[in-house]
C-alpha positions as CSV (number, residue, x, y, z in Angstrom):
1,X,118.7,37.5,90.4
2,X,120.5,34.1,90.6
3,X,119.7,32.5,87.4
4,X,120.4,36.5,85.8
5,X,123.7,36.4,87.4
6,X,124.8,33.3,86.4
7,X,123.6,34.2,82.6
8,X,125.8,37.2,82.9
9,X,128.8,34.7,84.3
10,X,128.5,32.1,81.5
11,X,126.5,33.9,79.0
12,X,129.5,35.3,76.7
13,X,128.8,39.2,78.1
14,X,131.8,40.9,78.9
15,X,131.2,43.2,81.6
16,X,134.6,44.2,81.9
17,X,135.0,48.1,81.9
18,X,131.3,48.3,81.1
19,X,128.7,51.4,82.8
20,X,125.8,49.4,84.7
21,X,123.2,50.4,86.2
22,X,120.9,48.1,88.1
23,X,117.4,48.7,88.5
24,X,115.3,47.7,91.9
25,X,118.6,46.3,93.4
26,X,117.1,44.6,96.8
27,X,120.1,42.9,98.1
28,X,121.9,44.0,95.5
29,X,123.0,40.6,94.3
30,X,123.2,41.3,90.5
31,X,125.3,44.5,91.1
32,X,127.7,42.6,93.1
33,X,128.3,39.9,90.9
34,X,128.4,42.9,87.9
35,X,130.8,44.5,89.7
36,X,133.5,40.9,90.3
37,X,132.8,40.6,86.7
38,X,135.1,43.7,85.7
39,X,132.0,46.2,85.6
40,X,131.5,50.0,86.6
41,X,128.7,49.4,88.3
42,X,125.4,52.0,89.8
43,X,123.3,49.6,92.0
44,X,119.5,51.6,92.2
45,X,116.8,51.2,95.0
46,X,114.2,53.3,96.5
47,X,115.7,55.3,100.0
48,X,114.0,52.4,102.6
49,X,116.3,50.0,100.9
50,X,119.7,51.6,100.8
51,X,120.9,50.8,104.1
52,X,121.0,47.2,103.7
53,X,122.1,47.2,100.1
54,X,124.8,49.5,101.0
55,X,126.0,46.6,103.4
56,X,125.5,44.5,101.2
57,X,128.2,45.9,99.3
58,X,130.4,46.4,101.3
59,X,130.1,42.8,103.0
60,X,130.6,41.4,99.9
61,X,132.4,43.1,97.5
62,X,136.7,43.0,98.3
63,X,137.7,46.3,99.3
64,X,139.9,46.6,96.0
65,X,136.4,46.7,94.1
66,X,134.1,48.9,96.1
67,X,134.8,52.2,94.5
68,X,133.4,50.0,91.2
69,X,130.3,49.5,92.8
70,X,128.1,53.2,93.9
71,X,124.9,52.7,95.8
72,X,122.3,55.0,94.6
73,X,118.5,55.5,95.5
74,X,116.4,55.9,92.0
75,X,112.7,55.8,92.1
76,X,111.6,55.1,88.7
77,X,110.3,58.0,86.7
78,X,111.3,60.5,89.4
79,X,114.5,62.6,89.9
80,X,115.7,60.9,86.4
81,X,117.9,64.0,85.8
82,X,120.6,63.2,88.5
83,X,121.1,60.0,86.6
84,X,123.1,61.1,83.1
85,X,120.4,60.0,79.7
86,X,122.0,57.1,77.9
87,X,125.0,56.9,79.9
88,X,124.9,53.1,81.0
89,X,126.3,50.4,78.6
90,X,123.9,47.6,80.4
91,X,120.7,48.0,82.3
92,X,120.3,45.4,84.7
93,X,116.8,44.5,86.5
94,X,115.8,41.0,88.0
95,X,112.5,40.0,89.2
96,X,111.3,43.9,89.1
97,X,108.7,43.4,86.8
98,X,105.3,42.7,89.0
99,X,103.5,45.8,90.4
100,X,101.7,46.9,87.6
101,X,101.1,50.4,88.8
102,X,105.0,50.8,88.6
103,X,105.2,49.6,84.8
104,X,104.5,53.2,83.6
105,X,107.3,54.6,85.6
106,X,110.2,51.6,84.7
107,X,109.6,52.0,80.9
108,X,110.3,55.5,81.3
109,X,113.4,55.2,83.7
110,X,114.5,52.4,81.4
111,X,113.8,55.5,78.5
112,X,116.2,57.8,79.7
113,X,118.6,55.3,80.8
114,X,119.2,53.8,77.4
115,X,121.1,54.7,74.9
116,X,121.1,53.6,71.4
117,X,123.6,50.9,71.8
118,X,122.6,50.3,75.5
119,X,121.5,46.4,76.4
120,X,118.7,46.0,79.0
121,X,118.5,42.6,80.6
122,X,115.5,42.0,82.3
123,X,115.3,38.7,84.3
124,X,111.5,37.7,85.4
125,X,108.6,34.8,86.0
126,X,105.6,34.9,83.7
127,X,103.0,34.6,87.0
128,X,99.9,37.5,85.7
129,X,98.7,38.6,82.7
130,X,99.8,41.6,83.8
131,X,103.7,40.6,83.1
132,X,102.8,39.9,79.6
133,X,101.1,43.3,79.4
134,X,104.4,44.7,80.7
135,X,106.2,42.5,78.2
136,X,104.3,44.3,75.3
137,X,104.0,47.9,77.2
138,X,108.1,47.1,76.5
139,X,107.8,45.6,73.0
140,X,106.1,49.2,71.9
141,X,109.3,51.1,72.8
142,X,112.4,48.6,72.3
143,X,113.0,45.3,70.4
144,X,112.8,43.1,72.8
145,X,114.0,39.1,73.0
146,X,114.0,35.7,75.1
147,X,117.6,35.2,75.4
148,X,117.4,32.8,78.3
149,X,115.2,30.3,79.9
150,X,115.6,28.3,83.3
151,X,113.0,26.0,83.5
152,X,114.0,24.6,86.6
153,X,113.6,28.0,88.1
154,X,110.9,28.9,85.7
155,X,112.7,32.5,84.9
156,X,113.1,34.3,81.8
157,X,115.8,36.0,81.0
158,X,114.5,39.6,77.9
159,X,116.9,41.7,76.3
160,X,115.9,44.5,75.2
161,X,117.2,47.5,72.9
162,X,116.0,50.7,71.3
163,X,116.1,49.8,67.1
164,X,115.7,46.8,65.4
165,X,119.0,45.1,65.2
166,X,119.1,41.8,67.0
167,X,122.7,41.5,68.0
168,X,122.3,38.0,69.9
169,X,125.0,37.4,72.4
């Protein structure tokens, strides 16, 4: 989540104004950082987690900016339809890319989520074989890029969209 956070801070993407949604949450890092950087941002977990990322948020986010930031429980590829198809501008997930018998369920969730001119920004370590199947599971359905790489922290940093046009940032 750190080194995705601070791609999104230097990285030339402006947030501001911008529908987010942010996928697997945990402390809900990325969504608060989305969220200071001007966004309209949905920060996703399964139920067990929402307590803590709810005060998460409101620990540390200003008071000014917590209507910006809506804590939401989303399991992937269940209950998609309380969560509008194609209505997010960026898709936002970091380091939820490693239990393979949730990759069916994410490409689907990330399926409904996107629309054509949505950006998905996936930030994850290469550890399995399994994490390059996912990679390729993802490849079938989206173009997909490296856009980042911190070797010190050995984490990539995909983008992903439905098409074939490669808008680099």
């Amino acid at each position: 989540a750190v080194v995705l956070c601070a791609y999104l801070e230097i990285g030339g993407i402006d947030l501001r104004n911008q529908s987010v949604i942010e996928l697997g949450a945990g402390t809900g890092l990325l969504g608060i950082v989305a969220t200071l950087l001007g966004a309209r941002v949905t920060i996703t977990d399964r139920a067990a987690a929402l307590e803590f990322l709810e005060s998460n948020v409101q620990a540390n986010l200003p008071s000014e900016l917590r209507p910006r930031a809506v804590v939401k429980e989303l399991t992937w590829g269940k209950d998609l339809s309380s969560f509008p198809p194609g209505a997010f501008d960026f898709i936002l997930g970091a380091d939820i890319v490693y239990l393979e018998e949730t990759f069916a369920e994410l490409l689907q969730t990330l399926e409904h989520l996107c629309s054509e001119k949505s950006v998905i920004l996936l930030s994850c370590r290469i550890r399995y074989e399994r994490d390059h199947k996912f990679l390729k599971m993802l490849r079938g359905r989206f173009s997909v890029y490296e856009v980042h790489y911190d070797s010190s922290k050995d984490v990539h940093i995909y983008k992903a969209q439905r098409g074939s046009r490669k808008d680099d940032f």
